[in-house]
C-alpha positions as a LaTeX table, in Angstrom:
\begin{tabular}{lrrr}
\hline
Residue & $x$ (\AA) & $y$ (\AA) & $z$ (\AA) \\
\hline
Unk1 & 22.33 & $-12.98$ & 31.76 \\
Unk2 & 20.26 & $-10.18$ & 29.61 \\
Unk3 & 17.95 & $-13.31$ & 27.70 \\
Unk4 & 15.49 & $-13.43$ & 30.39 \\
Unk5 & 14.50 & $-9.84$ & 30.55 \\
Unk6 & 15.14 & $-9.88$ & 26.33 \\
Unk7 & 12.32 & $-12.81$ & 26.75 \\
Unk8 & 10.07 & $-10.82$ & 28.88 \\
Unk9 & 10.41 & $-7.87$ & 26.52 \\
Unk10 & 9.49 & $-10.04$ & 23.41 \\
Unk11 & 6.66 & $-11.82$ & 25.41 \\
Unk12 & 5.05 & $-8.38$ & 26.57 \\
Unk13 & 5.69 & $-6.84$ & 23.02 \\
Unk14 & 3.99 & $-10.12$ & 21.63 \\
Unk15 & 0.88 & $-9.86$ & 24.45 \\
Unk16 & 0.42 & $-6.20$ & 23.40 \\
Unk17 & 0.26 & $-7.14$ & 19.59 \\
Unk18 & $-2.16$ & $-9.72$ & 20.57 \\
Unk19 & $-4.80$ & $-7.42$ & 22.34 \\
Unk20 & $-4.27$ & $-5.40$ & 19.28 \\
Unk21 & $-5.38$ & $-7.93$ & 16.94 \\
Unk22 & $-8.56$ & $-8.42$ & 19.61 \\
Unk23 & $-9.44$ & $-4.64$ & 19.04 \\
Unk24 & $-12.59$ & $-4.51$ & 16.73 \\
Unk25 & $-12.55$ & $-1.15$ & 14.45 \\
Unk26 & $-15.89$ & $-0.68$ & 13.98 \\
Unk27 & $-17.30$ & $-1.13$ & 10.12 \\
Unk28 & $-19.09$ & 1.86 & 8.49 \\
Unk29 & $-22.37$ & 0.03 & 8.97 \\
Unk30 & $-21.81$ & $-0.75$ & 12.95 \\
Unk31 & $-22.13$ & 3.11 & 13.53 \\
Unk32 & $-24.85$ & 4.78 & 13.43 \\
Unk33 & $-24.56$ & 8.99 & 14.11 \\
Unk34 & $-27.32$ & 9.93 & 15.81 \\
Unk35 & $-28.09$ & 14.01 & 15.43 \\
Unk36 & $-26.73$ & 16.14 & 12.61 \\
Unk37 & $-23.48$ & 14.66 & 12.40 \\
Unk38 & $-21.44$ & 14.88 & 8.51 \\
Unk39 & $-20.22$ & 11.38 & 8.59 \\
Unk40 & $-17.10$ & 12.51 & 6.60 \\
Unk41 & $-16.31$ & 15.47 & 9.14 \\
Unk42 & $-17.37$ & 13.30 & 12.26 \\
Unk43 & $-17.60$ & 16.67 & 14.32 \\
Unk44 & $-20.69$ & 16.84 & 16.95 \\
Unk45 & $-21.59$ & 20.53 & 17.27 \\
Unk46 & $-24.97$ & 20.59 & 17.00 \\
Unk47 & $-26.79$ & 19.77 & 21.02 \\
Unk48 & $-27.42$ & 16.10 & 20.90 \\
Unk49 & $-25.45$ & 14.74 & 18.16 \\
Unk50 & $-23.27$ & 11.47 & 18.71 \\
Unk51 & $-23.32$ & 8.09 & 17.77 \\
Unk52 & $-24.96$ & 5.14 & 18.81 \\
Unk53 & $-23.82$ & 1.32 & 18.60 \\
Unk54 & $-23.96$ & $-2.25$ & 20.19 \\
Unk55 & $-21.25$ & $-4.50$ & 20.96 \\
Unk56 & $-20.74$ & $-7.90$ & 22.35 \\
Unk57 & $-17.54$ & $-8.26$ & 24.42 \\
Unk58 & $-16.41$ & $-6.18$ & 27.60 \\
Unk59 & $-15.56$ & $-2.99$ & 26.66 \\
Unk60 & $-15.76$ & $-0.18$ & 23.84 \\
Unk61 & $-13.86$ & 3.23 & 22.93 \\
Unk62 & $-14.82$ & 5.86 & 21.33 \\
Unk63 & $-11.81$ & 8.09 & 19.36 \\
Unk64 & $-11.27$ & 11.50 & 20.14 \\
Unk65 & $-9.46$ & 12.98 & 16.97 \\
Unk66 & $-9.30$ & 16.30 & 18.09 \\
Unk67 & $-11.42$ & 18.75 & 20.22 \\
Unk68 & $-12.70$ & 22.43 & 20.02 \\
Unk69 & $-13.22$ & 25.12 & 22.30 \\
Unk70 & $-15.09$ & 23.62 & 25.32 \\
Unk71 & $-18.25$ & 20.47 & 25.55 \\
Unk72 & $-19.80$ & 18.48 & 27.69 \\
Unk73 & $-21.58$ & 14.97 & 26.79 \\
Unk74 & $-23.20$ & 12.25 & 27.66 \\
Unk75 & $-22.34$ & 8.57 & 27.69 \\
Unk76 & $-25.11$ & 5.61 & 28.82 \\
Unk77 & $-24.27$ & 2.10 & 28.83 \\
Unk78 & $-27.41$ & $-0.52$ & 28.41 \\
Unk79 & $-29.80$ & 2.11 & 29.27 \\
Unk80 & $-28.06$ & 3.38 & 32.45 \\
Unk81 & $-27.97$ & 6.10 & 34.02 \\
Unk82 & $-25.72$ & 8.80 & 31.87 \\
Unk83 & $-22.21$ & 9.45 & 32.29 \\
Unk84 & $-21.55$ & 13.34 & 32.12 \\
Unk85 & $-17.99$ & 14.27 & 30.74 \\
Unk86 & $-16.68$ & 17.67 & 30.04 \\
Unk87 & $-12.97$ & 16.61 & 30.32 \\
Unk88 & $-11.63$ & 15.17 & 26.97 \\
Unk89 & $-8.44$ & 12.64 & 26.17 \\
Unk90 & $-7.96$ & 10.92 & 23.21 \\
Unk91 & $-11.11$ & 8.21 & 23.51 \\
Unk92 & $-13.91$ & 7.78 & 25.89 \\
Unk93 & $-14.45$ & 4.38 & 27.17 \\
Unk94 & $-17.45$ & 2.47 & 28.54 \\
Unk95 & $-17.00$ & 2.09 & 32.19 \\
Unk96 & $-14.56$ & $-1.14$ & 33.52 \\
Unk97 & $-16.62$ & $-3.98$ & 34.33 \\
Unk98 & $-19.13$ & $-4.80$ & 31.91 \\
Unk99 & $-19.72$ & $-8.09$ & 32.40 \\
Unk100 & $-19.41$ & $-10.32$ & 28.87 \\
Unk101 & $-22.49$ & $-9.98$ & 26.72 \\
Unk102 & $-24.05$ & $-7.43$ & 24.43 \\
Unk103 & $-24.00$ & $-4.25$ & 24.98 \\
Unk104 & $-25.65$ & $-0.99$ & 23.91 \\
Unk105 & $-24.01$ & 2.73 & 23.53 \\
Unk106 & $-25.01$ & 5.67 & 23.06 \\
Unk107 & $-23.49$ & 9.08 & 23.16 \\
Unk108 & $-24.94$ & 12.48 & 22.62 \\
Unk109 & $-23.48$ & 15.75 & 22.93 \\
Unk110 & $-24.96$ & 18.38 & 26.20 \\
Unk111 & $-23.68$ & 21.69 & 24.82 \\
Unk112 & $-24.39$ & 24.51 & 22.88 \\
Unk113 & $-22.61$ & 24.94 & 19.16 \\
Unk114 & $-21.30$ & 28.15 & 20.82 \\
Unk115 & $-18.64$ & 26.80 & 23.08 \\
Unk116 & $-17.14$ & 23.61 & 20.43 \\
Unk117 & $-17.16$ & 20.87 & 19.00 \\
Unk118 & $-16.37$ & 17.37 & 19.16 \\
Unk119 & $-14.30$ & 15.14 & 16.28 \\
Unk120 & $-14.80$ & 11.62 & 16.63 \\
Unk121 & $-12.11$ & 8.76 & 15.55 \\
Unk122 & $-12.56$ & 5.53 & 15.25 \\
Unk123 & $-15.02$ & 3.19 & 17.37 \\
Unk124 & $-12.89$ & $-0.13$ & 18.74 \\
Unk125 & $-13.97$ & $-2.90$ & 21.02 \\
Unk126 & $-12.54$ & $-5.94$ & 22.44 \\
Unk127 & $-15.44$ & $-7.81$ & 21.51 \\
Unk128 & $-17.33$ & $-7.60$ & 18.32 \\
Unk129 & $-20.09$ & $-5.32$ & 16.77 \\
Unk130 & $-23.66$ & $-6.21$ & 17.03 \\
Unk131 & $-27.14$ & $-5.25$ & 15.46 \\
Unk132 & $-28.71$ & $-2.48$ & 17.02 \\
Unk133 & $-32.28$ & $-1.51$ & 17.12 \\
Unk134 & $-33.36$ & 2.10 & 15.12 \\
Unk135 & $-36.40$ & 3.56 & 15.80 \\
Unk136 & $-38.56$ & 4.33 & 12.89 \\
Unk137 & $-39.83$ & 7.36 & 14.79 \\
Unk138 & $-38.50$ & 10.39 & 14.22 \\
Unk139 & $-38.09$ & 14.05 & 15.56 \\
Unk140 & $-36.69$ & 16.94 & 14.49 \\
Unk141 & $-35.98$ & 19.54 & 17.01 \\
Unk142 & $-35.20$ & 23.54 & 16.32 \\
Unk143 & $-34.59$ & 26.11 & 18.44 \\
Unk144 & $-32.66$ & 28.82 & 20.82 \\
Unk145 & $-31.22$ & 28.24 & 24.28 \\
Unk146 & $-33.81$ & 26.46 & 25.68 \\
Unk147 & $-34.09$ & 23.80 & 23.18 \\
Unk148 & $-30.23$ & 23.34 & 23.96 \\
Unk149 & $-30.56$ & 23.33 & 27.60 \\
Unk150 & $-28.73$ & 26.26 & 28.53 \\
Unk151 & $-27.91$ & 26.22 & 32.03 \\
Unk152 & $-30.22$ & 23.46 & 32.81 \\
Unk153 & $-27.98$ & 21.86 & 35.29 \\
Unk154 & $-27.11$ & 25.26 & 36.90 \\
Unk155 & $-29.48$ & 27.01 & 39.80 \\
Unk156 & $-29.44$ & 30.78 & 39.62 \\
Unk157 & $-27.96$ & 32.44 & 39.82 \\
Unk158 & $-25.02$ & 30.85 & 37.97 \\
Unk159 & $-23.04$ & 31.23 & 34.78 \\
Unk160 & $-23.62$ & 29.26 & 32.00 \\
Unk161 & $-20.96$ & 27.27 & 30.88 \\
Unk162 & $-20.89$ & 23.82 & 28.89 \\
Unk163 & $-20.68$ & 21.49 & 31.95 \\
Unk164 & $-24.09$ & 22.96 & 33.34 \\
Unk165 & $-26.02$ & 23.09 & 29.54 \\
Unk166 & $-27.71$ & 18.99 & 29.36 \\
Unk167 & $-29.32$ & 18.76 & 25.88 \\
Unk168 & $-30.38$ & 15.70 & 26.31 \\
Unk169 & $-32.96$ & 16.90 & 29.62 \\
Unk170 & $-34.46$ & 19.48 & 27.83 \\
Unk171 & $-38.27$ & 19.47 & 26.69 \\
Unk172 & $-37.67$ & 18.16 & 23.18 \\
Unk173 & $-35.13$ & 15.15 & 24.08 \\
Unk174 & $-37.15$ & 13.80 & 27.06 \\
Unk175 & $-40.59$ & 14.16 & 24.66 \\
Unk176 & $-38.69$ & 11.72 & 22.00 \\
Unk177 & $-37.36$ & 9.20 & 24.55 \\
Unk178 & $-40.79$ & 9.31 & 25.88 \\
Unk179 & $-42.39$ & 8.84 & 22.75 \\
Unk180 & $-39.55$ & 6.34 & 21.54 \\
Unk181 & $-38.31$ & 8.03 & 18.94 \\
Unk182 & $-34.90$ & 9.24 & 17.46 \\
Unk183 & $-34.10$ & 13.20 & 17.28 \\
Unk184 & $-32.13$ & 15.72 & 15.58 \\
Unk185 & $-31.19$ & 18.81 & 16.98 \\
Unk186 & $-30.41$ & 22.00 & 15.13 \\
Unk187 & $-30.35$ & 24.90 & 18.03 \\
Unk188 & $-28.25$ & 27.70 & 19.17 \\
Unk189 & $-28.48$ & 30.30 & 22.06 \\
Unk190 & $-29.45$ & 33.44 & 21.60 \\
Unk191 & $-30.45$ & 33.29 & 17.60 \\
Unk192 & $-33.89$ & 34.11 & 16.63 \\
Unk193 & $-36.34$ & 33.72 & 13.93 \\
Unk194 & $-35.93$ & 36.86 & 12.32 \\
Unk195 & $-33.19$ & 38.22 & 14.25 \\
Unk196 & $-31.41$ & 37.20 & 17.67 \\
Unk197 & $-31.06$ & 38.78 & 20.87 \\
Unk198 & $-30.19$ & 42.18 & 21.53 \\
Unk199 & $-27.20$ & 42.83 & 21.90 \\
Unk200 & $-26.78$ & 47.00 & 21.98 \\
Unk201 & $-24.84$ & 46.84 & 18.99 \\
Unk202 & $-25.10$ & 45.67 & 14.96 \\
Unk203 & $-25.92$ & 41.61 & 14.42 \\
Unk204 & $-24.43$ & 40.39 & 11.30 \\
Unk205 & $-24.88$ & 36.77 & 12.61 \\
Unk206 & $-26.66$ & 33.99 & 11.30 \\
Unk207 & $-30.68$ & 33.44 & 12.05 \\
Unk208 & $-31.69$ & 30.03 & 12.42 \\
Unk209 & $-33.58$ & 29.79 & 9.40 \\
Unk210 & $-29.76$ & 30.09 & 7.74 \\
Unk211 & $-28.25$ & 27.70 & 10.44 \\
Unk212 & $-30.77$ & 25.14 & 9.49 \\
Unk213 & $-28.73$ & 25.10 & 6.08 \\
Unk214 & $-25.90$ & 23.67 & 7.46 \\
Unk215 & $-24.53$ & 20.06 & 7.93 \\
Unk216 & $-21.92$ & 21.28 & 11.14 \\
Unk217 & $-23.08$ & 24.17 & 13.30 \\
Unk218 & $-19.71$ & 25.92 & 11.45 \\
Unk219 & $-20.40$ & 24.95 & 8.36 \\
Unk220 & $-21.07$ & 27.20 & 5.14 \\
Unk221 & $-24.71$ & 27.63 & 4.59 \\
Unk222 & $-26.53$ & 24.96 & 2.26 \\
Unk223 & $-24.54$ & 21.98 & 3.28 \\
Unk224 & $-26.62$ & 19.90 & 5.10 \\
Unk225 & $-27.54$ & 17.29 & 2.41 \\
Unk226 & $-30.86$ & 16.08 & 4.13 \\
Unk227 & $-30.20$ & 12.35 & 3.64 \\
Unk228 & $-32.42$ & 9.91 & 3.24 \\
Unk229 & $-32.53$ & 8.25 & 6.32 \\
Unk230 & $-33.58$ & 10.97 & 7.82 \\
Unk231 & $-37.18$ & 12.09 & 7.35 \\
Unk232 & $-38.70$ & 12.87 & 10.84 \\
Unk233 & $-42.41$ & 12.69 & 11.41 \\
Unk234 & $-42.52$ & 15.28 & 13.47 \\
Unk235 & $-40.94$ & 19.11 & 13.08 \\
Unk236 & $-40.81$ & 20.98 & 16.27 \\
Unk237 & $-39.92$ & 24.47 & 16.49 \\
Unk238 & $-39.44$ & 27.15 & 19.54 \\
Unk239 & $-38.37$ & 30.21 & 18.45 \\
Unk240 & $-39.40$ & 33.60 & 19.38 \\
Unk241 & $-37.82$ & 34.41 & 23.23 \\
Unk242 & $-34.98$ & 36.05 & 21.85 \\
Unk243 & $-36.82$ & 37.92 & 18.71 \\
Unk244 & $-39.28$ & 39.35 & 21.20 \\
Unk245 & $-36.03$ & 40.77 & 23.08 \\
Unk246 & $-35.10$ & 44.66 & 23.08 \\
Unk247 & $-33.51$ & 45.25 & 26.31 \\
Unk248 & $-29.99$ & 45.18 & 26.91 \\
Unk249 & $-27.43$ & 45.97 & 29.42 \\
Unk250 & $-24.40$ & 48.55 & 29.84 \\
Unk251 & $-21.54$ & 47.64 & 31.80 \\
Unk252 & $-22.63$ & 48.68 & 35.34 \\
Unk253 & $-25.86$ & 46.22 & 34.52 \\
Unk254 & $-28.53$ & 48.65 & 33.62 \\
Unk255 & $-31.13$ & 48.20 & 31.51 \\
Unk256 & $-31.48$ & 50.08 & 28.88 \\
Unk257 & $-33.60$ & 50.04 & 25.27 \\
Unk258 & $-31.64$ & 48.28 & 22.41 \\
Unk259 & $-33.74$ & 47.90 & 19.85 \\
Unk260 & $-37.36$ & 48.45 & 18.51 \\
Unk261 & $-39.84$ & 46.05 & 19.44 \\
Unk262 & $-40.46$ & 42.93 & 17.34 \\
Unk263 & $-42.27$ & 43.51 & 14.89 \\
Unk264 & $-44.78$ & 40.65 & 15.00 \\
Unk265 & $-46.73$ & 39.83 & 11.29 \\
Unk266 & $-43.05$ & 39.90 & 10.05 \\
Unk267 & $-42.49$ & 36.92 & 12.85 \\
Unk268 & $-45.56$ & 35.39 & 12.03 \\
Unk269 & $-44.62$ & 35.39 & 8.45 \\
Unk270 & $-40.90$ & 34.12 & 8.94 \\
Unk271 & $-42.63$ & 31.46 & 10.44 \\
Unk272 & $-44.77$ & 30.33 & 7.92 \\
Unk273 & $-42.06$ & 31.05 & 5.30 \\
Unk274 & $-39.23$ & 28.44 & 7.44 \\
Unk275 & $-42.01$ & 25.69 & 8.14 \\
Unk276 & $-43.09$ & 25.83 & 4.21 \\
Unk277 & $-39.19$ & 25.63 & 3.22 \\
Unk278 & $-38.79$ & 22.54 & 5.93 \\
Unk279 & $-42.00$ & 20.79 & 4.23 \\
Unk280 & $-40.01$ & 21.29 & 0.92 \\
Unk281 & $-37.83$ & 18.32 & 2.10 \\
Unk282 & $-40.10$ & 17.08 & 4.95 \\
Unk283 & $-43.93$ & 17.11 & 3.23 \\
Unk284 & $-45.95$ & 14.67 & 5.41 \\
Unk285 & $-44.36$ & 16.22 & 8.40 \\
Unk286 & $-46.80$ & 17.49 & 11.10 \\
Unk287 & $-44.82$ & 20.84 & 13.14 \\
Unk288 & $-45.41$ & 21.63 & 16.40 \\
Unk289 & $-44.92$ & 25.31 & 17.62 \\
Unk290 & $-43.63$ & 25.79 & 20.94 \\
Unk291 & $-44.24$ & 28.59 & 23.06 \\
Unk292 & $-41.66$ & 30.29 & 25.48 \\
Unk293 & $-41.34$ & 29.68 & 29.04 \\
Unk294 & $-39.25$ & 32.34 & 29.39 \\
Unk295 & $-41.59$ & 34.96 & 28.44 \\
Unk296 & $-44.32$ & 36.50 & 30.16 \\
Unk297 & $-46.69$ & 39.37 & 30.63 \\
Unk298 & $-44.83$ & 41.49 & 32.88 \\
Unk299 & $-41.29$ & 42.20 & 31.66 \\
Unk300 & $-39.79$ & 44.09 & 30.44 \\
Unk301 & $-43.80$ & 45.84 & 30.66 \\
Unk302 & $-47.42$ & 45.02 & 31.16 \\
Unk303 & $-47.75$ & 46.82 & 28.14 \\
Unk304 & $-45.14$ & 44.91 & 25.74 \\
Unk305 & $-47.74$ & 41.02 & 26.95 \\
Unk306 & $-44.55$ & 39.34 & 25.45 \\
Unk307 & $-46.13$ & 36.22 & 26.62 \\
Unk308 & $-49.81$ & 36.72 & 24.93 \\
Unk309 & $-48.20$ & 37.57 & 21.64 \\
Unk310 & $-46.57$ & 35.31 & 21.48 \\
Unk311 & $-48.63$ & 32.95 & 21.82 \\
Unk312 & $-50.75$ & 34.56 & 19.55 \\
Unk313 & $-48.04$ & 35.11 & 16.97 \\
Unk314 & $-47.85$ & 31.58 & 16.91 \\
Unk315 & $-51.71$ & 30.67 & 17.00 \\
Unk316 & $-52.07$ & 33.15 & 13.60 \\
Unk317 & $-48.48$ & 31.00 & 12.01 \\
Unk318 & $-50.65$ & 27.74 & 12.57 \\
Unk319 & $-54.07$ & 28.64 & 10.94 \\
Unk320 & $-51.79$ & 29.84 & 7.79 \\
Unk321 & $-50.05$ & 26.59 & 7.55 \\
Unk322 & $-52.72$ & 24.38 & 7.74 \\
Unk323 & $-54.09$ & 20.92 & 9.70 \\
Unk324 & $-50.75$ & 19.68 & 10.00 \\
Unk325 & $-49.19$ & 22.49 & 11.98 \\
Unk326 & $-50.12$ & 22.69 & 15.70 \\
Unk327 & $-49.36$ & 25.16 & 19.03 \\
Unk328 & $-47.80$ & 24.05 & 22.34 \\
Unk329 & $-49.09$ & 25.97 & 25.17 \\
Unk330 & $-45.76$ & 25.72 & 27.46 \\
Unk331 & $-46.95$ & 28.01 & 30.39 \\
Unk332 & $-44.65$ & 30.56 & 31.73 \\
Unk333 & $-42.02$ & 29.43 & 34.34 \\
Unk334 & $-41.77$ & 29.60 & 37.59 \\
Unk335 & $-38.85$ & 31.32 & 40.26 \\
Unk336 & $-37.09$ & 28.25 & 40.47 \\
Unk337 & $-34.48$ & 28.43 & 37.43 \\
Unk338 & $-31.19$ & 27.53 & 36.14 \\
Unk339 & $-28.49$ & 29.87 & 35.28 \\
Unk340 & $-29.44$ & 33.06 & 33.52 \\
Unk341 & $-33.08$ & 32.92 & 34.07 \\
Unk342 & $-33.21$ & 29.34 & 31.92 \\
Unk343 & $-35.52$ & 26.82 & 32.79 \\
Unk344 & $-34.28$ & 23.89 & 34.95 \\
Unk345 & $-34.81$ & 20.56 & 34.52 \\
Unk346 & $-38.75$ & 20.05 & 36.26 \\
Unk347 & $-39.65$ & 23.14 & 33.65 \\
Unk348 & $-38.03$ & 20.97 & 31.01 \\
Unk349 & $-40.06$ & 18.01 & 32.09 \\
Unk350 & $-43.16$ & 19.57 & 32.40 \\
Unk351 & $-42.99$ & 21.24 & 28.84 \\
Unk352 & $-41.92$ & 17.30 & 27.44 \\
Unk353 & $-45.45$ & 16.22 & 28.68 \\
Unk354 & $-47.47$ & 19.16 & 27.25 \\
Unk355 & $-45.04$ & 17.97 & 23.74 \\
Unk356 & $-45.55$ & 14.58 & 23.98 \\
Unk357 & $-49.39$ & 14.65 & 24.41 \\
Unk358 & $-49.73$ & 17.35 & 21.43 \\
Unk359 & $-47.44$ & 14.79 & 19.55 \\
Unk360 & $-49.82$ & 11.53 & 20.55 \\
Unk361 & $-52.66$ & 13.42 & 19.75 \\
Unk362 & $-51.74$ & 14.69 & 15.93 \\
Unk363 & $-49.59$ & 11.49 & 14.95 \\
Unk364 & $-51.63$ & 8.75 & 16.91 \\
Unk365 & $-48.14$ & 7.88 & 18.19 \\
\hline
\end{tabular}
């Protein structure tokens, strides 16, 4: 009486082995990371790391070996529209009814390096890998919040938070879909040039200049390897809105002095000295410095023309380095924001044009 139901257990046991043969582990070569991604740590930190692949079959997953603190991402499937997720199992999969054919992938990471990071497991389909097209075009993006997207998704006022931050909106990642190219990210909110935001107390954390050392937003300095597939065309850097910072607030939410004001040839010459260190592993590289929509003329005073200097600060950084550096005008924003003052996603969109025409212009791209 117990051999039919022994039958069905061997026959179900037997049809689950058999969809596990049909499962695809993607090869080394199949995967490409896109971003600053160690292949041997597989941890997206850095704002718009991920990987990218094509498969033909039905479906693919994407491991999740373990997560950290809280993310947000996004998945797009053949070019779609993306799929925002900011609640994590143990694998992402591509949405259910992809119809049989190939397939492209790509997933990129929306948050800030502040909030955690992503490890990635293994890549499986029930189809097989394909080719996928990489773009020779390259660009390498470096900044503060706003290169991240800090509450881009958000409409002040708000809180920032992972789900609202959407990397791949921001300025720099809609200039290098524009442009067709690939990009790398290395940004973190509220870090500086020459020192970060204000804060009302001693900063012993790292500058960008030292986070640009590093292969994992938490890794030791000098790690990053710079491999050699990666050697962008195109350096862009916007950094300066939180240097320019001195006010802070108390507890009840008053203002109050923090700091001395920046002192500007020392910014002007951090700048020159991180784009010359850059062009030691990048030397046919053309940079492009950004100004700040955040700043402008009158706050915290008239007198301070945070905006104008800048502006200028940069201008001066540009005629030191030479015909292959180049400013970005990004005019100040407007009222309409995202959370904490950030700009939203038509400020984002409006500073990608001014990017991708300064871009066209100096690489005939």
């Amino acid at each position: 009486m117990r051999l039919p139901a022994l039958a069905s257990f061997l026959f179900s046991g037997l049809a689950a082995a058999a969809t596990l043969r049909k499962c695809a582990v993607a090869p080394e070569a199949a995967v490409r990371y896109v971003g600053r991604v160690d292949p041997s740590t597989k941890e997206l930190s850095w704002p718009g790391s991920g990987v990218s692949f094509a498969f033909t079959g039905t479906s693919a997953t994407i491991g999740i070996a373990r997560v950290t603190g809280t993310n947000s991402v996004d998945l797009v499937v053949d070019g779609r529209p993306p799929i925002a997720i900011s609640s994590f199992g143990s694998s992402i999969s591509t949405p259910a009814g992809l119809s049989q054919g190939t397939h492209t992938v790509v997933l990129r990471k929306r948050s800030d390096p502040q909030y955690g990071s992503i490890f990635l497991g293994n890549v499986t389909t029930n189809g097989a890998f394909a080719p996928q097209a990489v773009p020779t075009r390259q660009i390498e993006l470096i900044g503060d919040s706003i290169t991240v997207g800090y509450g881009l998704d958000g409409v002040n006022p708000c809180s920032n938070n992972a789900a609202v931050e959407n990397h791949p909106k921001t300025y720099g990642a809609v200039a290098a879909s524009t442009l067709g190219a690939d990009y790398n990210t290395v940004a973190w909110s509220g870090k500086g040039l020459i020192r970060n935001i204000a804060l009302g107390r001693p900063d012993t954390s790292p500058i960008i200049p030292q986070l640009y050392s590093r292969y994992g937003a938490n890794d030791p300095d000098g790690t990053y390897t710079f491999p050699s597939t990666w050697s962008p065309q195109a350096v862009v850097i916007n950094l300066g809105t939180n240097d320019f910072n001195y006010i802070a607030w108390d507890a009840s939410g008053n203002a109050y002095t923090a700091r001395e004001t920046l002192n500007i040839p020392a910014f002007v010459q951090g700048m020159v000295n991180f784009v010359h260190s850059i062009q030691e592993h990048y030397p046919d590289a053309h940079f492009f410095l950004v100004g700040s929509p955040m700043l402008n003329d009158g706050w915290p005073t008239t007198a301070d023309a945070q905006k104008t200097n800048h502006n200028k600060a940069l201008r001066q950084a540009v005629s030191q380095l030479g015909a292959k550096a180049h400013f970005v005008d990004w005019p100040a924003q407007g009222s309409d924001v995202g959370c904490d003052y950030h700009p939203n996603a038509a400020t984002h969109a409006a500073g990608a044009k001014l990017l991708v025409q300064a871009i066209k212009s100096a690489l005939n791209w």
